[in-house]
C-alpha positions as CSV (number, residue, x, y, z in Angstrom):
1,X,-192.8,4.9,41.0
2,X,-193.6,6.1,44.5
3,X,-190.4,6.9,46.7
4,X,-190.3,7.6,50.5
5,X,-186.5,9.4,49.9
6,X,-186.5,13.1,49.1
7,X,-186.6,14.6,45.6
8,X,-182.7,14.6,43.9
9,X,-183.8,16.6,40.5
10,X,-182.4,19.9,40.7
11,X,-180.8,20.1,44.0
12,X,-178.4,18.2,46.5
13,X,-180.1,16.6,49.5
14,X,-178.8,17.6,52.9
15,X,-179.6,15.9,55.8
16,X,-178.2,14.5,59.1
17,X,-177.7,11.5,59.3
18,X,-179.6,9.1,62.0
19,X,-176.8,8.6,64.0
20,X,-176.1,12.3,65.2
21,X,-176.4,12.5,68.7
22,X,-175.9,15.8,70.8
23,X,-176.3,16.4,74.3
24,X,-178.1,20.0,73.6
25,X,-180.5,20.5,71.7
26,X,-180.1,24.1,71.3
27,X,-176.2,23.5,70.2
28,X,-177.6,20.9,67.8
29,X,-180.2,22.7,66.2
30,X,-177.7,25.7,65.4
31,X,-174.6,23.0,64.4
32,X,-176.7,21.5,61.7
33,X,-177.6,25.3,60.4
34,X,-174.4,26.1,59.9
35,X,-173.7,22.6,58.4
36,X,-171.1,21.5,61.4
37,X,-172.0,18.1,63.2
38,X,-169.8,17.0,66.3
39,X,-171.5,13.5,65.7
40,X,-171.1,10.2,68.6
41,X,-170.7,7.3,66.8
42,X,-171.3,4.3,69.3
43,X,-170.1,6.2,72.3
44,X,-167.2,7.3,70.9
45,X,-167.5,11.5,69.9
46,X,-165.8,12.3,66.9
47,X,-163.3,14.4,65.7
48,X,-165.5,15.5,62.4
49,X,-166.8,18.9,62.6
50,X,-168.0,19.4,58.7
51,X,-171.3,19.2,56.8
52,X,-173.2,16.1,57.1
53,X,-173.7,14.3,53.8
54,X,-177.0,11.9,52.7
55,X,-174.3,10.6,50.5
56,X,-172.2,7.0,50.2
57,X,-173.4,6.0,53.8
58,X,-174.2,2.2,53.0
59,X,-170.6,0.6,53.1
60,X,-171.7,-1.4,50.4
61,X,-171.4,1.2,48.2
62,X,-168.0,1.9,48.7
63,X,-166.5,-1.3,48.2
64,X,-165.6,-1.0,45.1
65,X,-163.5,2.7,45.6
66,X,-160.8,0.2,47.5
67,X,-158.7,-1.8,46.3
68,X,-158.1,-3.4,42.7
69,X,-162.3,-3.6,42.5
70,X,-161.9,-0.7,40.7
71,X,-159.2,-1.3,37.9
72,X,-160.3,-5.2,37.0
73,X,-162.7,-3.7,34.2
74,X,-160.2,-1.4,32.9
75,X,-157.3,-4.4,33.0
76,X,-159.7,-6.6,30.9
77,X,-160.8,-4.7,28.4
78,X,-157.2,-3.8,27.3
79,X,-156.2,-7.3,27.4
80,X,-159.2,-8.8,25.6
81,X,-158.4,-6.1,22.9
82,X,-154.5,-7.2,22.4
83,X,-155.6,-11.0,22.7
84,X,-158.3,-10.5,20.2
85,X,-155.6,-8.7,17.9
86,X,-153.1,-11.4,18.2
87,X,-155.2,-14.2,16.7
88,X,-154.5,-14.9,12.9
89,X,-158.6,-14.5,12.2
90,X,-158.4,-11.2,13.2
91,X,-156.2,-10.1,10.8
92,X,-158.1,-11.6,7.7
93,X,-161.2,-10.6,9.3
94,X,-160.3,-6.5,8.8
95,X,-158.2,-6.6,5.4
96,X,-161.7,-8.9,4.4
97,X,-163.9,-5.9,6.2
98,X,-161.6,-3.0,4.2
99,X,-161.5,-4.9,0.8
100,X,-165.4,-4.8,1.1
101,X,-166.5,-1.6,2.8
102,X,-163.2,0.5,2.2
103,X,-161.4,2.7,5.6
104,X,-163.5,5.7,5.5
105,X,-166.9,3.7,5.8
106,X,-165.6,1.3,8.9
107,X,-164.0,4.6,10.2
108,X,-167.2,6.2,10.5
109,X,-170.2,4.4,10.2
110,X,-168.1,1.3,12.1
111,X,-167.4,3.6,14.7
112,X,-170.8,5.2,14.8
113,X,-172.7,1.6,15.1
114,X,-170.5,-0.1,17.1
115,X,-170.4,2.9,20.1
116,X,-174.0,3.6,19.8
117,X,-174.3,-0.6,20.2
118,X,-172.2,-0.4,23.4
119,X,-173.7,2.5,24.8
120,X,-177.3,1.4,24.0
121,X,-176.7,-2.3,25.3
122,X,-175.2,-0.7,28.6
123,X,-177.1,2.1,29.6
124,X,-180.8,0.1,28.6
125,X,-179.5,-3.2,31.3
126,X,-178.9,0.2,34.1
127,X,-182.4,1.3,32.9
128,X,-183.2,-2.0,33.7
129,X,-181.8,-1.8,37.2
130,X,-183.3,1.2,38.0
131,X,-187.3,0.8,36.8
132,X,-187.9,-3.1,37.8
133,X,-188.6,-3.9,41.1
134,X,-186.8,-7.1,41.5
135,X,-183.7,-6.0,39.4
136,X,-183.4,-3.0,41.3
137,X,-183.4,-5.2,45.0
138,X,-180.0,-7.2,43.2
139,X,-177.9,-3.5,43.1
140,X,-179.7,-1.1,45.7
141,X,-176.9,-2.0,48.2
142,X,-174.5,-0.2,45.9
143,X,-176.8,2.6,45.6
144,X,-174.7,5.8,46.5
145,X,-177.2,8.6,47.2
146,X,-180.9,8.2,49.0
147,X,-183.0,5.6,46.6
148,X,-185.2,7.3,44.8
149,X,-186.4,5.6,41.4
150,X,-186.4,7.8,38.8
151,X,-190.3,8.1,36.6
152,X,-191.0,7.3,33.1
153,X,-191.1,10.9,32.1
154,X,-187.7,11.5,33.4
155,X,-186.7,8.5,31.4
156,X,-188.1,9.7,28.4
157,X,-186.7,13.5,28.3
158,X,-183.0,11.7,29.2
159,X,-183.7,9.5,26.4
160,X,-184.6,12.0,23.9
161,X,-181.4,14.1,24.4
162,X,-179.1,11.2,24.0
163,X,-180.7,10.1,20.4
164,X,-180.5,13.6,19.6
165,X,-176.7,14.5,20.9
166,X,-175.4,10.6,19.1
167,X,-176.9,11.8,15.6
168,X,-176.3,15.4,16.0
169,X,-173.0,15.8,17.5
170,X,-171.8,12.6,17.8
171,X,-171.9,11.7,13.8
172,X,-170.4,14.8,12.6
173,X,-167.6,14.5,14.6
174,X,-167.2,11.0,13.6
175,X,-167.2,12.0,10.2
176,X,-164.3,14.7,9.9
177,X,-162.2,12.5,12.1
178,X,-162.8,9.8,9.4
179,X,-162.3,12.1,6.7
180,X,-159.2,14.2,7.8
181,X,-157.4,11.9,10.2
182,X,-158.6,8.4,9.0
183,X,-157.4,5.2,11.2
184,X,-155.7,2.0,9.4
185,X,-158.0,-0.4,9.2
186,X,-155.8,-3.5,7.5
187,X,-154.2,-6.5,8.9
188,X,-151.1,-4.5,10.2
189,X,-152.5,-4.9,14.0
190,X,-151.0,-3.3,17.4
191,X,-149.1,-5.7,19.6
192,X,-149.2,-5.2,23.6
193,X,-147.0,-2.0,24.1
194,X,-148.7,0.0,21.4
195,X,-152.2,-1.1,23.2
196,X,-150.9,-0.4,26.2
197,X,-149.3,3.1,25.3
198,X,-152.3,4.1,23.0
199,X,-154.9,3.8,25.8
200,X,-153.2,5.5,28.5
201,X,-151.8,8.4,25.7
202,X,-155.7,9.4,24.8
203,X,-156.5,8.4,28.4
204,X,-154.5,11.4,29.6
205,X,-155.6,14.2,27.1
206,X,-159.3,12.8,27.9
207,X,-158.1,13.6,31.8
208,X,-156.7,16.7,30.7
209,X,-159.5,18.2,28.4
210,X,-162.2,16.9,30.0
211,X,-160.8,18.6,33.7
212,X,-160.4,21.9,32.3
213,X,-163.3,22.4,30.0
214,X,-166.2,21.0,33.0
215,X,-164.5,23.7,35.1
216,X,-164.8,26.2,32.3
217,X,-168.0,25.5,32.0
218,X,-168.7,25.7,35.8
219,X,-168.0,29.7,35.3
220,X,-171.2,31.5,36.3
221,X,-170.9,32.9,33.0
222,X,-170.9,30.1,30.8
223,X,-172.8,27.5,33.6
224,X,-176.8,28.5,32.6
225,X,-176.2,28.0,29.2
226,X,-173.9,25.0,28.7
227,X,-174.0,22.8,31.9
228,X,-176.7,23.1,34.0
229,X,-178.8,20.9,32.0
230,X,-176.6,18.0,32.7
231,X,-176.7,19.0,36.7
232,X,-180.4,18.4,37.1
233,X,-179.5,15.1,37.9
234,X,-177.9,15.5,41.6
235,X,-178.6,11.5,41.9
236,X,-177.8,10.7,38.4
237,X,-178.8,7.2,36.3
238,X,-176.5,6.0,33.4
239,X,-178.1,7.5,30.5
240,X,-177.7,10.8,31.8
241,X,-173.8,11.1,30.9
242,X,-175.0,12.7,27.8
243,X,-178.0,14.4,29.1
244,X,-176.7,17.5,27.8
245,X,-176.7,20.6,25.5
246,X,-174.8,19.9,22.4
247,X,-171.6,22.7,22.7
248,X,-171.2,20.5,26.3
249,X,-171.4,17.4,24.2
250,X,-169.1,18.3,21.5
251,X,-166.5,20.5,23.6
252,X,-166.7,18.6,27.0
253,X,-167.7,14.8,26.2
254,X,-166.3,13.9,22.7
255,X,-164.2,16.5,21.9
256,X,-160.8,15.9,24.3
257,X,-162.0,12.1,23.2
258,X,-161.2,13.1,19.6
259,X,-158.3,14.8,20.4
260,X,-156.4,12.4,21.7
261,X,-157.2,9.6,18.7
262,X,-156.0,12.3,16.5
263,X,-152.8,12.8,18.2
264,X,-152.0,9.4,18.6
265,X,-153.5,8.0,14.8
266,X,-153.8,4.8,16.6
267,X,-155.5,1.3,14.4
268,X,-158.9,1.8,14.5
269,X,-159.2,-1.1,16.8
270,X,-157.5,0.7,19.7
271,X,-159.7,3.8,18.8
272,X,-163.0,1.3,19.1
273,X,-161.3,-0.2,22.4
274,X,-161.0,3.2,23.9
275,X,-164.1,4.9,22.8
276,X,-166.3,2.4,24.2
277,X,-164.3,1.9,27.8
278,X,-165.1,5.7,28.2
279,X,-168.7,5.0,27.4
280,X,-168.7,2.2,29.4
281,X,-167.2,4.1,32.0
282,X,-169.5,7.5,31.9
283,X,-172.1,5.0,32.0
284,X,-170.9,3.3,35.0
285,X,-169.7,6.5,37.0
286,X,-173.6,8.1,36.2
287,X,-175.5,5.4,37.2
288,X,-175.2,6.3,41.1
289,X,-174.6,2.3,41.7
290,X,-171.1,1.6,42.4
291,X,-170.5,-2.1,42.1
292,X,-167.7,-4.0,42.5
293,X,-166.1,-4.8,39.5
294,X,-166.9,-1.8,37.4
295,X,-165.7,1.7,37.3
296,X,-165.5,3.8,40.3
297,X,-168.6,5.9,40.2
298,X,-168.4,7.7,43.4
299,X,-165.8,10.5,42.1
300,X,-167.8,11.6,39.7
301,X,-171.2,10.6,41.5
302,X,-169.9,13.1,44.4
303,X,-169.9,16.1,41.8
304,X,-173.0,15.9,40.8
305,X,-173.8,15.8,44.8
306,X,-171.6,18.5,45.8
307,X,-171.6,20.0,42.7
308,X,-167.5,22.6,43.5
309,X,-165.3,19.3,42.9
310,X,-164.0,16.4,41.3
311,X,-164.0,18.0,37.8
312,X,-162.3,15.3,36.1
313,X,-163.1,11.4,35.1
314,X,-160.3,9.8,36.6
315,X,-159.7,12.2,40.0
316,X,-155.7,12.3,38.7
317,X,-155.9,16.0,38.4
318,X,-158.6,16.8,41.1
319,X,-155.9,14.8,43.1
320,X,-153.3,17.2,41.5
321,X,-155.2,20.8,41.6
322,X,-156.6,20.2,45.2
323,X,-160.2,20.2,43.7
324,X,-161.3,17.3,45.9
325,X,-160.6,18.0,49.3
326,X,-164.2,17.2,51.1
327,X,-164.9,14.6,49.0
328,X,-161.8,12.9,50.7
329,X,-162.6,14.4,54.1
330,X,-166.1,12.9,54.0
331,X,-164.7,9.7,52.6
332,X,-162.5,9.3,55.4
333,X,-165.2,10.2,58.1
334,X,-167.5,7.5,56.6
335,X,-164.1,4.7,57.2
336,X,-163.8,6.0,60.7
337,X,-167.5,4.9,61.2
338,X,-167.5,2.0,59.7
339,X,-164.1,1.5,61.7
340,X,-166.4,2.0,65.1
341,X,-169.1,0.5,63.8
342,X,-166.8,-3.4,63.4
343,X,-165.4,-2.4,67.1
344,X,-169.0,-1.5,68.7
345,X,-170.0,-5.1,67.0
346,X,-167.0,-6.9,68.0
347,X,-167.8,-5.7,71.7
348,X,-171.1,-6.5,71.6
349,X,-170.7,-9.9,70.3
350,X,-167.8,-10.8,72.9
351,X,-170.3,-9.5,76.0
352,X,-172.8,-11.3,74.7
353,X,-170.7,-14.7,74.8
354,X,-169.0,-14.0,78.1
355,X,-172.9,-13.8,79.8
């Protein structure tokens, strides 16, 4: 599809925004070389002298970073999984499921289909999203980076790596959790506190492992071979979460996954509940739409951008480590605008009565 935005493969975009105004042009010309913009926003000159970014400038597409937006997705999911768990069905329905198919086969090939299902049913409606027309006009407000549609060909190369990662990497690991740390599978089901405690226990070593290997593997020495595949994508779409060399995907994507399910030896019902809300949410935060309701993708939307922060999935350590510091900055110069921007309208609107 033809696209009148600049090219995102392989490289940030940098540009002014419209609304820079200076009153030399000299001074501007040499201010956006060096990346410093003393912008006037309505009138009113600003206090911002940092890079301008072609980034999370429709409001829209922030609405979702404030708020409870962001957690309502999360919130659910949990809670559908202890409700679910609570009914008597449930209960006959796995010691029914174990009698037939035995643990090891629901922990692995149960686990196998069932993420593949939700990762497949997910990332194919983004697809959707980004290749037809009149999907695409529902969700281009929430667009965070220039819209450019991605090609077929792009598709296809994405889509080749992720078949390839889920059988080859994926499975495997799968299997020698299911064979050396298998779940319980019977009617013995989690009430709301285990739930609650096994999520946010694997949630934090998935914050933990997941932080410290992407910056490993932002090294110069270790970033050619392992990661920059997955950074071709600056303006990435859902399926490319796994767009990525197998050692990233087993050491990076499912490995602190696996860690924490082996720690906690959860049911396998909490391990299928938080498997596929991090699937659901690397699909979300890659899909460079941030709409209200589902995960937050602009932290992790901004690193591929910016590429030098917000390392983790959840920003708790970035927030921690300091590793996130213009991400906020620009953040907070894009509120200020839109402050000025409901003021110059609110001015406007009032002359415009009082004529």
């Amino acid at each position: 599809m033809i696209s009148d935005s600049p090219v995102v493969m392989g490289g940030a975009v940098r540009r002014p925004s419209a609304n820079v105004k200076t009153q030399n042009s000299k001074v501007d010309t040499k201010a956006k070389a060096n990346g410093n913009v003393n912008d006037n926003v309505n009138g009113k000159e600003s206090t911002y002298k940092g890079k301008e970014h072609n980034w999370a400038l429709q409001a829209s597409s922030r609405i979702n970073q404030d708020g409870v937006w962001q957690h309502v997705l999360t919130i659910g999911i949990i809670y559908l999984t202890y409700w679910i768990n609570q009914q008597p069905a449930t209960g006959r329905f796995y010691d029914a499921l174990t009698a037939k198919y035995g643990a090891f086969n629901i922990n692995m090939w149960g686990t196998w289909i069932v993420s593949s299902a939700v990762y497949w049913t997910l990332g194919l409606i983004f697809m959707a999203f980004d290749m037809n027309d009149t999907l695409h006009s529902y969700v281009k407000r929430f667009k965070i980076q220039p819209d450019r549609r991605v090609t077929w060909a792009e598709y296809r190369q994405v889509l080749v790596c992720v078949v390839k990662n889920q059988i080859f990497v994926n499975l495997p690991l799968i299997y020698g959790v299911s064979r050396w740390a298998i779940l319980d599978t019977s009617s013995n089901l989690p009430g709301w506190w285990k739930t609650f405690g096994v999520y946010f226990g694997c949630m934090f070593c998935e914050e933990a492992g997941f932080y410290f290997v992407h910056r490993l593997v932002h090294h110069p020495k270790l970033y050619a071979k392992i990661h920059k595949m997955h950074h071709q994508f600056t303006a990435p779409v859902a399926f490319a979460s796994t767009y990525c060399t197998l050692a990233e995907q087993v050491f990076s994507n499912i490995g602190p996954i696996l860690i924490g399910i082996v720690i906690m030896r959860p049911h396998w019902s909490l391990m299928i509940l938080f498997f596929c809300s991090l699937e659901i949410g690397t699909l979300c935060t890659h899909s460079d739409y941030n709409i209200p309701g589902l995960y937050d993708a602009l932290i992790h939307d901004w690193h591929h951008y910016a590429f030098t922060e917000n390392f983790g999935p959840t920003g708790l350590l970035d927030d921690i480590l300091g590793t996130n510091k213009q991400y906020k900055v620009w953040l907070a110069e894009l509120r200020r605008r839109d402050g000025e921007g409901w003021k110059h309208a609110a001015r406007t609107a009032l002359a415009d009565a009082t004529q």
